[in-house]
N, C-alpha and C positions, 0 to 999 in steps of 0.2 A: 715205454714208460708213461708217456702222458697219455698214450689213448687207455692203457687203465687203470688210471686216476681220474680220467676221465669218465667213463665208462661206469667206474665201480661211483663215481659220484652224484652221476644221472642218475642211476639207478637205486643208488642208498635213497636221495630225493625223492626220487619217485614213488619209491616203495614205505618210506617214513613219514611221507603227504598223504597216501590212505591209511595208514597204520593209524596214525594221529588224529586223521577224522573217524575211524571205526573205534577208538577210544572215547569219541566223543557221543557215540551212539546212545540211544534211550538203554540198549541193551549193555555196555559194559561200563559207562562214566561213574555213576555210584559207586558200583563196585571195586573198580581199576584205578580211576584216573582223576575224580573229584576230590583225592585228599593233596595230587601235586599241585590242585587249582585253591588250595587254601591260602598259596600264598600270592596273595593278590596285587604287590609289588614287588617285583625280583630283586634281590641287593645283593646276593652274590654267589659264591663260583656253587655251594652247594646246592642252591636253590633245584638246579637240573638235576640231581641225582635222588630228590624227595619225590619218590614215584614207585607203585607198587613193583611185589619181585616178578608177576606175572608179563606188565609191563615191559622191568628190564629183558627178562627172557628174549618176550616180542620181539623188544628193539635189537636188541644183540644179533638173533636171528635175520631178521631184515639186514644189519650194519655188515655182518657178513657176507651176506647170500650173494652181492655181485662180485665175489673174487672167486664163485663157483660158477657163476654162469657166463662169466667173459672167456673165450677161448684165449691161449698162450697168456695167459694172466704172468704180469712182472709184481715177483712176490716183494720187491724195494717200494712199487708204485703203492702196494696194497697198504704196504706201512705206513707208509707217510699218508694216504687217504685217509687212513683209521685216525691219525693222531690229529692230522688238520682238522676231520668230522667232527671227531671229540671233543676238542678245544671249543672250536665254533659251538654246535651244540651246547655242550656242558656249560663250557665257562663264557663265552663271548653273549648267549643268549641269557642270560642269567645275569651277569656282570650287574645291572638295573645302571650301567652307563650308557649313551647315546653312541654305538659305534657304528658307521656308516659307512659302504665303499661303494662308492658310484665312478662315473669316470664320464667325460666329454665325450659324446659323441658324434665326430666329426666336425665338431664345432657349433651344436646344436645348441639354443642356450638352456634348455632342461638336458641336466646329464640322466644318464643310463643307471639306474640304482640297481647294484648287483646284489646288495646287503643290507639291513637296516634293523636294528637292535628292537626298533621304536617298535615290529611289528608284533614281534613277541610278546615284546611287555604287553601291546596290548591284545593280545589273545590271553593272555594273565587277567586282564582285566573284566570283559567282556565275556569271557569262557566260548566265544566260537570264532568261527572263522579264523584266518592265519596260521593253519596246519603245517605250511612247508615249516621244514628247519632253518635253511641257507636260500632258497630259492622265492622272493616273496612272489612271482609271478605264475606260480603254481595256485596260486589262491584266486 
Protein backbone atom coordinates (compact mmCIF):
# COMPACT_ATOMS: atom_id res chain seq x y z
CA UNK A 1 0.00 0.00 0.00
CA UNK A 2 2.60 2.64 0.73
CA UNK A 3 5.11 1.69 -1.80
CA UNK A 4 2.26 2.69 -4.36
CA UNK A 5 1.40 5.72 -3.00
CA UNK A 6 4.55 6.09 -3.12
CA UNK A 7 5.68 5.15 -6.19
CA UNK A 8 2.56 6.57 -8.10
CA UNK A 9 3.62 10.02 -6.22
CA UNK A 10 7.21 10.19 -7.28
CA UNK A 11 6.24 9.66 -10.42
CA UNK A 12 2.80 11.92 -10.81
CA UNK A 13 5.92 14.65 -9.50
CA UNK A 14 8.02 13.74 -11.63
CA UNK A 15 6.17 13.65 -14.60
CA UNK A 16 3.76 17.00 -13.81
CA UNK A 17 7.46 18.89 -13.12
CA UNK A 18 8.19 18.41 -17.02
CA UNK A 19 4.67 18.67 -18.01
CA UNK A 20 4.48 22.12 -16.36
CA UNK A 21 7.74 23.32 -17.66
CA UNK A 22 6.82 22.11 -21.51
CA UNK A 23 3.60 24.33 -20.82
CA UNK A 24 5.81 26.98 -20.13
CA UNK A 25 7.57 26.57 -23.41
CA UNK A 26 7.85 29.50 -26.16
CA UNK A 27 5.94 26.72 -28.17
CA UNK A 28 2.72 25.99 -26.01
CA UNK A 29 2.30 28.87 -22.99
CA UNK A 30 0.10 31.28 -25.35
CA UNK A 31 -1.69 28.91 -26.57
CA UNK A 32 -2.26 26.37 -23.51
CA UNK A 33 -1.32 27.87 -20.36
CA UNK A 34 -1.08 31.94 -20.21
CA UNK A 35 -4.79 32.31 -19.56
CA UNK A 36 -4.24 30.04 -16.05
CA UNK A 37 -1.26 32.67 -15.51
CA UNK A 38 -3.90 35.52 -15.56
CA UNK A 39 -4.51 35.01 -12.29
CA UNK A 40 -1.82 36.67 -10.73
CA UNK A 41 -2.78 36.15 -7.04
CA UNK A 42 -4.38 32.75 -6.25
CA UNK A 43 -7.52 33.23 -3.47
CA UNK A 44 -8.98 30.16 -4.11
CA UNK A 45 -9.98 26.45 -4.49
CA UNK A 46 -10.90 27.19 -8.27
CA UNK A 47 -8.26 29.14 -9.15
CA UNK A 48 -6.38 25.41 -10.03
CA UNK A 49 -8.98 24.32 -12.39
CA UNK A 50 -8.78 27.72 -14.70
CA UNK A 51 -6.51 25.94 -17.19
CA UNK A 52 -7.07 24.85 -20.76
CA UNK A 53 -9.07 21.39 -21.87
CA UNK A 54 -5.83 20.32 -23.60
CA UNK A 55 -3.91 20.97 -20.51
CA UNK A 56 -6.51 19.15 -18.39
CA UNK A 57 -6.21 16.10 -20.75
CA UNK A 58 -2.19 16.36 -20.32
CA UNK A 59 -2.61 16.37 -16.73
CA UNK A 60 -5.13 13.68 -16.32
CA UNK A 61 -2.92 11.70 -18.49
CA UNK A 62 0.26 12.03 -16.55
CA UNK A 63 -2.06 11.88 -12.84
CA UNK A 64 -2.78 8.51 -14.12
CA UNK A 65 -0.06 6.90 -15.93
CA UNK A 66 1.87 5.75 -12.69
CA UNK A 67 -0.94 3.17 -11.51
CA UNK A 68 0.01 1.59 -15.06
CA UNK A 69 3.50 1.46 -14.84
CA UNK A 70 3.93 0.31 -11.14
CA UNK A 71 3.99 -3.48 -11.04
CA UNK A 72 1.10 -5.18 -8.36
CA UNK A 73 -0.24 -1.70 -8.05
CA UNK A 74 -2.81 -1.65 -4.77
CA UNK A 75 -5.95 -0.09 -6.33
CA UNK A 76 -6.94 1.56 -2.36
CA UNK A 77 -3.23 3.21 -2.50
CA UNK A 78 -4.14 4.56 -6.06
CA UNK A 79 -7.23 6.17 -4.58
CA UNK A 80 -6.15 7.81 -1.83
CA UNK A 81 -2.96 9.07 -4.10
CA UNK A 82 -5.50 10.62 -6.53
CA UNK A 83 -7.48 12.34 -3.86
CA UNK A 84 -4.40 13.55 -1.52
CA UNK A 85 -2.67 14.81 -5.39
CA UNK A 86 -5.95 16.65 -6.12
CA UNK A 87 -6.48 18.36 -2.87
CA UNK A 88 -2.86 19.50 -2.78
CA UNK A 89 -2.77 20.57 -6.24
CA UNK A 90 -6.21 21.93 -6.88
CA UNK A 91 -7.12 23.29 -3.48
CA UNK A 92 -4.04 23.64 -1.18
CA UNK A 93 -2.03 25.40 -4.04
CA UNK A 94 -4.43 27.68 -4.96
CA UNK A 95 -5.87 28.22 -1.42
CA UNK A 96 -3.67 32.08 -1.75
CA UNK A 97 -3.15 30.82 2.18
CA UNK A 98 0.40 30.36 3.49
CA UNK A 99 0.23 26.36 4.10
CA UNK A 100 3.68 24.91 5.00
CA UNK A 101 4.85 21.46 6.15
CA UNK A 102 8.29 21.14 7.19
CA UNK A 103 9.48 19.05 9.97
CA UNK A 104 12.97 19.03 12.26
CA UNK A 105 15.39 17.49 11.20
CA UNK A 106 17.24 15.62 13.66
CA UNK A 107 17.40 18.54 15.48
CA UNK A 108 18.79 20.74 12.96
CA UNK A 109 17.91 24.26 13.48
CA UNK A 110 16.51 24.98 9.71
CA UNK A 111 13.78 22.27 9.39
CA UNK A 112 13.21 20.13 6.23
CA UNK A 113 10.47 21.99 4.08
CA UNK A 114 8.39 19.19 2.50
CA UNK A 115 5.66 21.79 1.28
CA UNK A 116 5.23 25.34 0.89
CA UNK A 117 2.17 27.13 -0.67
CA UNK A 118 4.48 30.31 -0.89
CA UNK A 119 6.07 28.66 -4.02
CA UNK A 120 3.41 28.48 -6.15
CA UNK A 121 2.02 31.68 -5.54
CA UNK A 122 4.94 32.75 -6.61
CA UNK A 123 5.20 30.90 -9.93
CA UNK A 124 1.60 32.91 -10.18
CA UNK A 125 3.61 35.63 -10.06
CA UNK A 126 6.75 35.51 -11.82
CA UNK A 127 5.38 33.06 -14.65
CA UNK A 128 8.57 30.76 -14.33
CA UNK A 129 10.40 28.69 -12.39
CA UNK A 130 8.47 26.47 -9.53
CA UNK A 131 7.12 23.89 -11.84
CA UNK A 132 6.85 20.99 -9.07
CA UNK A 133 3.36 20.64 -7.70
CA UNK A 134 4.19 19.14 -4.06
CA UNK A 135 7.87 18.72 -4.39
CA UNK A 136 9.52 22.30 -4.28
CA UNK A 137 13.04 20.50 -4.53
CA UNK A 138 12.45 19.43 -7.90
CA UNK A 139 13.00 23.01 -9.03
Amino acid sequence: LIKTFAGCFLLREFFGYWLHRFFHSKLLYKSFHADHHEILHVHDDYDGYYIDSFETASAAFFAYLPAFLIPLVHVIAVIVYQLFSAFFIFSVNHCGRDVRVAFNWFGYAKPLVLYDSQFHDDHHLYRRGNYSELLPFLD
